[in-house]
Backbone as JSON, one array per atom type, in Angstrom:
{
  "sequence": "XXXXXXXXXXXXXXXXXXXXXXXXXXXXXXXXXXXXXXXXXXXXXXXXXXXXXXXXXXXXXXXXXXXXXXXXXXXXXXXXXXX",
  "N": [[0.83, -1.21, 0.0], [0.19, 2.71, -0.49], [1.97, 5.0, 0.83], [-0.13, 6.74, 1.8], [-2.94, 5.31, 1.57], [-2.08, 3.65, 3.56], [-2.19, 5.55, 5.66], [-4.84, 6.38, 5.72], [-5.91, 3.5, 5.91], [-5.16, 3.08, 8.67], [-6.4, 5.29, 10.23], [-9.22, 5.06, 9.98], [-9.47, 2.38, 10.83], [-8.75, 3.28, 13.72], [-10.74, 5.11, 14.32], [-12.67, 2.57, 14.59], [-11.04, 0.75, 16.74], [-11.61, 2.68, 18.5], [-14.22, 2.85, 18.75], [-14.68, 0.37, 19.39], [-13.71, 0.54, 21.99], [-15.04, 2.6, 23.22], [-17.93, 0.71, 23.59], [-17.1, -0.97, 25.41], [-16.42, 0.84, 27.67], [-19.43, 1.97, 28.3], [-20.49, -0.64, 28.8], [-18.78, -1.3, 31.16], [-20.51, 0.93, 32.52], [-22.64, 0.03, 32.92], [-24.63, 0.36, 31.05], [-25.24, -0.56, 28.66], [-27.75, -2.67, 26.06], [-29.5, -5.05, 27.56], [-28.94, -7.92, 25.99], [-26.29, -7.49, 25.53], [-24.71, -7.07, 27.22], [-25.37, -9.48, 28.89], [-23.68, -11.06, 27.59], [-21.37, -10.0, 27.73], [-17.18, -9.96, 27.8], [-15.96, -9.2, 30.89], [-13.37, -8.73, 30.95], [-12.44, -7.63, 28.92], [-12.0, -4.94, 28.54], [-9.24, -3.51, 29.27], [-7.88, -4.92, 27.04], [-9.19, -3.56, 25.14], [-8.23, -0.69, 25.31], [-5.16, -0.95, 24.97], [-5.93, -0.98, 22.29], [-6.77, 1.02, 20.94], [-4.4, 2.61, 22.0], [-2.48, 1.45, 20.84], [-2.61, 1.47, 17.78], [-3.23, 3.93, 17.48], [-0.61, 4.88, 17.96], [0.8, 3.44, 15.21], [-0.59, 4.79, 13.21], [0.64, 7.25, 13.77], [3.74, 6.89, 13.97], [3.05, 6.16, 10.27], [3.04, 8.88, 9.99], [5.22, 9.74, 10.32], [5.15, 11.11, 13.2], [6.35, 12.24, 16.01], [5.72, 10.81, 18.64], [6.84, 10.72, 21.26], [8.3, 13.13, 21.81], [6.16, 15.25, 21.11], [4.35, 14.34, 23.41], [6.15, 15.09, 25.53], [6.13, 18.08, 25.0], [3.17, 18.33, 25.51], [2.84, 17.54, 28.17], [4.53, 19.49, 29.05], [2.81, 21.95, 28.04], [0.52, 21.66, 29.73], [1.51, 21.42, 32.35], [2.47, 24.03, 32.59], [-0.09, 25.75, 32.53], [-1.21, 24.75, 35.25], [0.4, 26.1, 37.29]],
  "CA": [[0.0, 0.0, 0.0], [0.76, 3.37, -0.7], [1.81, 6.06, 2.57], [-1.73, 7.62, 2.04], [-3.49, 4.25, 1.46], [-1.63, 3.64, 5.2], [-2.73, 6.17, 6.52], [-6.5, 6.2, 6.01], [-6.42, 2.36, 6.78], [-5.05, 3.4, 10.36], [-7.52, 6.4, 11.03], [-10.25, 3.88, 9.71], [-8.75, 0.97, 12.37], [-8.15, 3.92, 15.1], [-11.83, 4.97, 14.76], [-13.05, 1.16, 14.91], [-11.1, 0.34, 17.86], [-12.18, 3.89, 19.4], [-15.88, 2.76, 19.22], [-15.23, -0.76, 20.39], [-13.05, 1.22, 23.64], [-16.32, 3.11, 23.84], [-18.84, 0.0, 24.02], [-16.35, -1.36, 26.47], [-16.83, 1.79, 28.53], [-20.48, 1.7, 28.01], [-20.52, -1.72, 29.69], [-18.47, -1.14, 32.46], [-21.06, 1.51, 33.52], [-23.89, -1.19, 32.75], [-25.38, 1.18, 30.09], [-25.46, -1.67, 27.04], [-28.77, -3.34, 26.5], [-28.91, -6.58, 28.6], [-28.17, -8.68, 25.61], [-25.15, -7.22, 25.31], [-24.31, -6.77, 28.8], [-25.01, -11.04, 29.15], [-22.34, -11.67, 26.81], [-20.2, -9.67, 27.57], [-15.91, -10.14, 28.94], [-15.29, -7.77, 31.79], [-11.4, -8.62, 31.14], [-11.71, -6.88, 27.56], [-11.43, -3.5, 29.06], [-7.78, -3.25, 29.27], [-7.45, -4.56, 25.58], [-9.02, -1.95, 24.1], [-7.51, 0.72, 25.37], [-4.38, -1.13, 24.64], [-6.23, -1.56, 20.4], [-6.39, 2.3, 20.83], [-3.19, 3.15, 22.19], [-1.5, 0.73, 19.37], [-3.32, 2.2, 16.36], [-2.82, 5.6, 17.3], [0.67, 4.83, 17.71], [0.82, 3.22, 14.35], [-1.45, 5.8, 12.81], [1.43, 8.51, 14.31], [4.44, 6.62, 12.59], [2.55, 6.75, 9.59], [2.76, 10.32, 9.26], [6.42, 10.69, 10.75], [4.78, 12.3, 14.12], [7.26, 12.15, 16.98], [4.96, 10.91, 19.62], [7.69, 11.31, 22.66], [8.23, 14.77, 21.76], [4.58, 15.76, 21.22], [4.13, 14.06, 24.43], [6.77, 15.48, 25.98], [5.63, 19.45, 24.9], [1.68, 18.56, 26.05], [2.65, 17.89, 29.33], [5.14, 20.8, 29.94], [1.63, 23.13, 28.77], [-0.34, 21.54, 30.68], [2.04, 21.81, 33.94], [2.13, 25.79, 32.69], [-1.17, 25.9, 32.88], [-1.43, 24.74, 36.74], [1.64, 27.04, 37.77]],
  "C": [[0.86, 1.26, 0.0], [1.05, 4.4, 0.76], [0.48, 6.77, 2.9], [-2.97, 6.76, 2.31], [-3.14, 3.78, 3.0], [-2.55, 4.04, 6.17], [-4.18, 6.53, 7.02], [-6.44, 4.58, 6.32], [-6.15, 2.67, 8.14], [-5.79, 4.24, 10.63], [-8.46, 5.62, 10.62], [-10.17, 3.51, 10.89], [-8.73, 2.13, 13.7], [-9.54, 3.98, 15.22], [-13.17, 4.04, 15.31], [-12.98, 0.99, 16.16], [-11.37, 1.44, 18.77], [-13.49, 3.82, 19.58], [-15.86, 1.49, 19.92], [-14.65, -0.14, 22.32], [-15.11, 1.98, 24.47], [-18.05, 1.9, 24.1], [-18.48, -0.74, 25.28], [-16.44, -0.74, 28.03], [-18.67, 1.68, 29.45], [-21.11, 0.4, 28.57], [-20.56, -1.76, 30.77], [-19.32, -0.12, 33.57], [-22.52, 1.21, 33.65], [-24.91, -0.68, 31.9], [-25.35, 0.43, 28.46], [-26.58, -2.12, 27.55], [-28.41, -4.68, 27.39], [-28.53, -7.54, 27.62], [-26.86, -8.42, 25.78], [-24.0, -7.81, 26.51], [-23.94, -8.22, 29.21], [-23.94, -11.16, 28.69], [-21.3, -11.0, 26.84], [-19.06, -10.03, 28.65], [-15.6, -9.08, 29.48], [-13.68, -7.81, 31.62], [-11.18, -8.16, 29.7], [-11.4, -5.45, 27.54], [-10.36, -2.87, 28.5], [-7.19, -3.22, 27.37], [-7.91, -3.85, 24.86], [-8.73, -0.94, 24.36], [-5.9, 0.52, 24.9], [-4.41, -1.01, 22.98], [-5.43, -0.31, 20.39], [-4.94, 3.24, 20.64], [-2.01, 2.73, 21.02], [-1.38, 1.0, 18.32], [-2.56, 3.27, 16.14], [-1.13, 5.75, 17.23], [1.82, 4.34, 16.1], [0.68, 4.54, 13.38], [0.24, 7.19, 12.69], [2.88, 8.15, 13.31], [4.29, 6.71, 11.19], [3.21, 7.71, 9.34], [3.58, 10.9, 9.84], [6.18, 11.69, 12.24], [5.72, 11.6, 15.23], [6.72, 12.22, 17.87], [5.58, 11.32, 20.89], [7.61, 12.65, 22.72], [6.79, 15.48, 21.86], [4.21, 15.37, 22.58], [4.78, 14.86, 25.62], [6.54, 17.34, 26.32], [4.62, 19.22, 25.35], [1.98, 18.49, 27.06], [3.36, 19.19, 29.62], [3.54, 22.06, 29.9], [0.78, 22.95, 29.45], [0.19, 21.71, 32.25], [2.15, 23.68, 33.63], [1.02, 26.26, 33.33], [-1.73, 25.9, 34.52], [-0.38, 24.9, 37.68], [1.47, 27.72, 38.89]]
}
């Protein structure tokens, strides 16, 4: 695939596993219908926030983004912020 072809399959895949994170959520605060709710694994939690965190990290290579650093500048403005 091509770097653009990449990159929309990973924001695709990021928004996927960003709705299953959110039915996951949606569970845990017993707000799925009750089918759902029956069948569902309380130990899938963790892995989707792990899908999320993987994607987006994918997603970020992709497109050359220097997640440490970006990480690294959001917290310093956010510690500005509560100075």
């Amino acid at each position: 695939p091509t770097q653009e072809e990449r990159i929309l399959t990973r924001t695709v895949k990021l928004t996927e596993e960003l709705g299953e994170l959110c039915n996951e959520v949606l569970a845990f605060n017993g707000d799925q219908r009750k089918e759902k709710l029956d069948n569902h694994d309380k130990n899938n939690l963790p892995n989707e926030f792990a899908d999320v965190i993987v994607t987006t990290l994918l997603l970020a290579k992709s497109m050359n983004v220097d997640v440490k650093e970006a990480l690294i500048k959001k917290i310093e403005k956010i510690n500005k912020r509560y100075e």
